[in-house]
TORLO-626515 format. One record per residue (C-alpha): z, x, y; residue number from 1; residue in one letter. Coordinates in steps of 0.02 Angstrom, whole numbers. Layout:
N
      w      u      v resi resn
      Z      X      Y  NUM    A
...
//
This chain:
319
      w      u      v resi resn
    664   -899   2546    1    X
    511   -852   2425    2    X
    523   -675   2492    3    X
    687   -697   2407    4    X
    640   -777   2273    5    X
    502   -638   2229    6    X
    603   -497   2260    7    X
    744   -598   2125    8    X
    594   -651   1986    9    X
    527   -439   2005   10    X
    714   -388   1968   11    X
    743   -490   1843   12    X
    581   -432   1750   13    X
    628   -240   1804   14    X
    780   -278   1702   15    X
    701   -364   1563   16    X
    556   -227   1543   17    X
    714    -86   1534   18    X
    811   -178   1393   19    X
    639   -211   1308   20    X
    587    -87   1156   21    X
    423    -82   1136   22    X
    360     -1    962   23    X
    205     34    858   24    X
    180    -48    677   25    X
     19     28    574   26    X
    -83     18    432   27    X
   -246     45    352   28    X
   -303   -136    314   29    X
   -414   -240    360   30    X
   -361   -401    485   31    X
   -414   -553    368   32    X
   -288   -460    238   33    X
    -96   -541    180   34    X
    -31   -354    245   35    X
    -97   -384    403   36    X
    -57   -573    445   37    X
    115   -526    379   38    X
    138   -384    488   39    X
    108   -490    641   40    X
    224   -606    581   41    X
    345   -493    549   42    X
    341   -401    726   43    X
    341   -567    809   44    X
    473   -617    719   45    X
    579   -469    744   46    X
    541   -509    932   47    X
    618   -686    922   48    X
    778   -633    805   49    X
    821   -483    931   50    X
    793   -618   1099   51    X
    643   -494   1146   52    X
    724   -350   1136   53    X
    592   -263   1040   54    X
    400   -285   1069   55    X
    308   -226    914   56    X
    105   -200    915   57    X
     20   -224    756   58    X
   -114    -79    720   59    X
   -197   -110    577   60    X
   -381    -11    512   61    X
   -329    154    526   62    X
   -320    122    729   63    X
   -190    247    723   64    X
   -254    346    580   65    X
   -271    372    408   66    X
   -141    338    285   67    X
   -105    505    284   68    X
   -107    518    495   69    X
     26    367    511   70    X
    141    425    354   71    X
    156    597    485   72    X
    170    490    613   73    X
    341    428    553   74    X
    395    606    575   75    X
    295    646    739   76    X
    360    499    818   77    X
    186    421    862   78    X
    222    265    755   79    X
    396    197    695   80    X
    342     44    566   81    X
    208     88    441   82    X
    149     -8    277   83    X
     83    137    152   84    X
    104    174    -22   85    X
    235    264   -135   86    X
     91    393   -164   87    X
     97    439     14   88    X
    314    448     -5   89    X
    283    556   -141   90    X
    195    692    -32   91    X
    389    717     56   92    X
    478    669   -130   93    X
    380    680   -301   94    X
    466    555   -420   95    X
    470    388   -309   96    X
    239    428   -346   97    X
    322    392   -542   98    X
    264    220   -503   99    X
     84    264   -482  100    X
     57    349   -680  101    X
    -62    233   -746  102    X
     17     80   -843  103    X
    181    118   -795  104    X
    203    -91   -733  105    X
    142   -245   -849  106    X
     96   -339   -716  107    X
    143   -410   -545  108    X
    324   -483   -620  109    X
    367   -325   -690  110    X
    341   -204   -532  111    X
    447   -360   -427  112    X
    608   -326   -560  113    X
    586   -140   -515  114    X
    615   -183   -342  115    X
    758   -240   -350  116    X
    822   -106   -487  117    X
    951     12   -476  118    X
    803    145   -516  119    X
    686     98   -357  120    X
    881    111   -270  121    X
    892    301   -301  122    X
    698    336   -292  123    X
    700    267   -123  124    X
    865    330    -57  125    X
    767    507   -145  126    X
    637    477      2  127    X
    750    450    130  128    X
    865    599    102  129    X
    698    691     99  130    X
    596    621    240  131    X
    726    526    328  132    X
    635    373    323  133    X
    696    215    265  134    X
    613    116    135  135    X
    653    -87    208  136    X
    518   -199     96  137    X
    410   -181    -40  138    X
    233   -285    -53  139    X
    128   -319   -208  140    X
    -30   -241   -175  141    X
   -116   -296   -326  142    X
   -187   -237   -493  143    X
   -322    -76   -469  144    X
   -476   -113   -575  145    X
   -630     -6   -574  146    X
   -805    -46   -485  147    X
   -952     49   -521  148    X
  -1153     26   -544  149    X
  -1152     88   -728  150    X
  -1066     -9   -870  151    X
   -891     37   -924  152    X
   -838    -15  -1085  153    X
   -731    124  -1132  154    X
   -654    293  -1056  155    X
   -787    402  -1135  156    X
   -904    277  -1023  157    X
   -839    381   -883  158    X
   -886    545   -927  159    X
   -959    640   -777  160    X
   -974    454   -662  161    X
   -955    494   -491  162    X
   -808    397   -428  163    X
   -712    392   -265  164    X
   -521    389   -309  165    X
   -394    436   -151  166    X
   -340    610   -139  167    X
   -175    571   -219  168    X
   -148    645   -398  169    X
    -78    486   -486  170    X
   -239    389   -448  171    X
   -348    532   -510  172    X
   -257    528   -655  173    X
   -344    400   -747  174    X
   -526    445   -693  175    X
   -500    626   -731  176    X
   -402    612   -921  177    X
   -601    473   -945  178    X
   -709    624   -871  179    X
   -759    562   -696  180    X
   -804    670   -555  181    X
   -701    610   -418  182    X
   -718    628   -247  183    X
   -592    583   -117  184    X
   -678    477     29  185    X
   -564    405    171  186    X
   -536    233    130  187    X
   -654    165    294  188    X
   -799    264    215  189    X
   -802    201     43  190    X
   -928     50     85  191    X
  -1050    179    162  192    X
  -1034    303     14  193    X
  -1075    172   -126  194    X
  -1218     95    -19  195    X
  -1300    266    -13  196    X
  -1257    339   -178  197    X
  -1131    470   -147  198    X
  -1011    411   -255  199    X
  -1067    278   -403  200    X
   -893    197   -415  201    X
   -708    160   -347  202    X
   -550     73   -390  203    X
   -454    -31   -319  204    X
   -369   -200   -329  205    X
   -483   -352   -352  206    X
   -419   -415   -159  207    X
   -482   -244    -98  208    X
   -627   -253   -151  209    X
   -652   -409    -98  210    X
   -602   -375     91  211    X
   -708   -215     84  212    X
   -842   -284     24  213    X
   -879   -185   -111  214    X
   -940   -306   -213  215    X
  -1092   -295   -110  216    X
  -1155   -119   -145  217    X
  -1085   -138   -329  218    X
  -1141   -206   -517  219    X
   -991   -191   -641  220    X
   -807   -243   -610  221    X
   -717   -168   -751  222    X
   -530   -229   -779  223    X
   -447    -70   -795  224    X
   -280   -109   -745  225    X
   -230     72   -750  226    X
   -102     32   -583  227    X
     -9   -102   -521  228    X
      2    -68   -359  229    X
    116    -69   -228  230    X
    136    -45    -12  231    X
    322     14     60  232    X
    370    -63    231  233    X
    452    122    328  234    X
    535    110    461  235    X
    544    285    555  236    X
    705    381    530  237    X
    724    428    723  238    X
    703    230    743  239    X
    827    178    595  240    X
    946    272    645  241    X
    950    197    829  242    X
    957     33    763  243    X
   1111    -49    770  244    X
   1207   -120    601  245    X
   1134   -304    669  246    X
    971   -242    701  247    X
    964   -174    541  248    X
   1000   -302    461  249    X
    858   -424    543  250    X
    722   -286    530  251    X
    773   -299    337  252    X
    781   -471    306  253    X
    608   -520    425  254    X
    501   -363    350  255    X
    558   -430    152  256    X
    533   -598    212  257    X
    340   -525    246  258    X
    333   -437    116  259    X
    342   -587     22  260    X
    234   -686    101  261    X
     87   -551     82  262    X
    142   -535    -93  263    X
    118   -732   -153  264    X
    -37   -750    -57  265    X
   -110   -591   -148  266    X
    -69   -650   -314  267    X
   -139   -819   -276  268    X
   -303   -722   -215  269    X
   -305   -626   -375  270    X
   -315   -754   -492  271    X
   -481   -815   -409  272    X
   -582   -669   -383  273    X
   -626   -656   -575  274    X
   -741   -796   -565  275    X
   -799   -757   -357  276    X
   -864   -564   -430  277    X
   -965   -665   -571  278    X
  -1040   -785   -452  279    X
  -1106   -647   -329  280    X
  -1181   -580   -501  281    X
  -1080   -470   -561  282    X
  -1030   -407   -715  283    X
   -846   -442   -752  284    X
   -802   -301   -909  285    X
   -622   -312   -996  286    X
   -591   -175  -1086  287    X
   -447   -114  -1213  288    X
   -327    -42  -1094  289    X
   -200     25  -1236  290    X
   -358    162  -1259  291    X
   -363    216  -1061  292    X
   -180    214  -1066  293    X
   -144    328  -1225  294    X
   -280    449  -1179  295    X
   -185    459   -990  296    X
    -30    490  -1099  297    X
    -99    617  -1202  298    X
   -209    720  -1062  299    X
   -101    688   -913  300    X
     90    752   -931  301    X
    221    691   -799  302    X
    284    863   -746  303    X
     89    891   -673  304    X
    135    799   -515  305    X
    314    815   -508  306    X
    379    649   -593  307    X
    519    621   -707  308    X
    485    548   -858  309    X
    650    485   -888  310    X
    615    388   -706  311    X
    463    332   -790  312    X
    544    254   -968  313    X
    670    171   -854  314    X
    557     75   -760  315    X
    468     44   -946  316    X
    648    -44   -985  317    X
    671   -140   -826  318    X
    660   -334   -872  319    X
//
């Protein structure tokens, strides 16, 4: 009778394991960030929605690579959920990276309306007809500000600063229009490269550079503001298109359901880290950011990475 029972319990799981799915979700950030706690939400509750049909592993920290690595990855078939930025999209389809010109967004509110715009519609669907990856969620990232160990009161304060920006050309856009010499250092190497001098400064949001740690191996945090950024929850097109119209629909609704989750918890975050960078003794700058921005304007012109400026005064319009 428990032979019986045994050989019963092993089917059953033989029959459970062949109906199971099991997939890989990565990212580049850290585990005590939103985008992280999110993700595991989100994979276990894709689990319970789809009665365990698909088993989803969170790899965040560039586990699985760099952002670049697990943006090929979508394509390679080596991950089929990734969290990444439209600056990575743009490498397979230049205008959706319109988002990343410097003070394109007002703020957090603003870059939400886009969202759910008929603009950020055709950008995206631009992706996917190019990549064939599907665009599901979008999470606020947060607002990139500037770190460095020399005062920054204006762009000429920039001039010839070495300063680690990613190797994407709408986030060198601001340094390069002030003068800096940027250099672009994977994002798990930053820390390093400030503690020992080879680069002087960075930018990213405040929450970043909080996680990171930068604030550590830094003196200034200058308010910037030249991006508000953004992460894109892709789902793999070999994946997407295996999914069924259900399916679909529940990876949707759980990973925008993350999405905003991370997204209120950063903003929340945010607002305190003003006064946390001044109490670890650091000099909080603002500056005028109407100077940065018309000297972007004037030195950097849209067509340089492929954008449409027309994509870019419609998302200036969006309410």
């Amino acid at each position: 009778m428990m032979l019986a029972m045994s050989v019963a319990a092993m089917f059953a799981t033989t029959e459970a394991g062949m109906a199971q799915t099991k997939l890989k979700w990565a990212h580049v950030y850290e585990t005590s960030e939103p985008f992280h706690t999110a993700s595991l939400w989100a994979a276990q509750e894709i689990g319970k929605r789809t009665n365990g049909r698909y088993q989803i592993d969170v790899y965040p920290a560039s586990q699985l690579g760099k952002e670049a690595d697990i943006n090929q990855g979508l394509s390679l078939g080596s991950v089929d959920i990734i969290i990444s930025g439209s600056s990575f999209a743009a490498k397979s389809f230049a205008p959706i990276g319109v988002t990343y010109y410097p003070y394109t967004f007002r703020d957090a509110d603003h870059l939400l309306a886009y969202t759910k715009s008929d603009i950020f519609k055709e950008l995206a669907k631009g992706y996917e007809d190019k990549s064939g990856h599907h665009i599901v969620a979008v999470t606020y990232y947060g607002v990139r500000q500037t770190s460095s160990n020399k005062p920054i009161k204006s762009c000429a304060d920039m001039k010839g600063l070495k300063m680690r920006v990613p190797d994407v050309p709408a986030y060198l856009a601001m340094p390069r229009a002030c003068g800096a010499n940027t250099a672009p250092i994977a994002f798990a190497e930053v820390y390093l490269a400030l503690q020992n001098g080879t680069v002087e400064a960075q930018e990213n949001p405040l929450t970043t550079i909080e996680a990171k740690k930068f604030y550590e191996v830094q003196k200034h945090i200058v308010l910037t503001g030249h991006i508000v950024d953004h992460l894109n929850t892709v789902i793999a097109g070999a994946l997407w298109k295996k999914l069924s119209d259900e399916d679909k629909k529940i990876f949707t609704d759980v990973a925008q359901e993350a999405a905003a989750k991370a997204t209120e918890e950063i903003k929340q975050n945010e607002a305190k880290l003003v006064a946390f960078f001044k109490e670890k003794g650091l000099t909080v700058t603002e500056v005028d950011k109407n100077e940065f921005r018309d000297i972007v304007l004037k030195n950097v012109p849209f067509e340089t990475f492929g954008y449409r400026k027309a994509d870019w005064e419609r998302i200036q319009a969006v309410k």
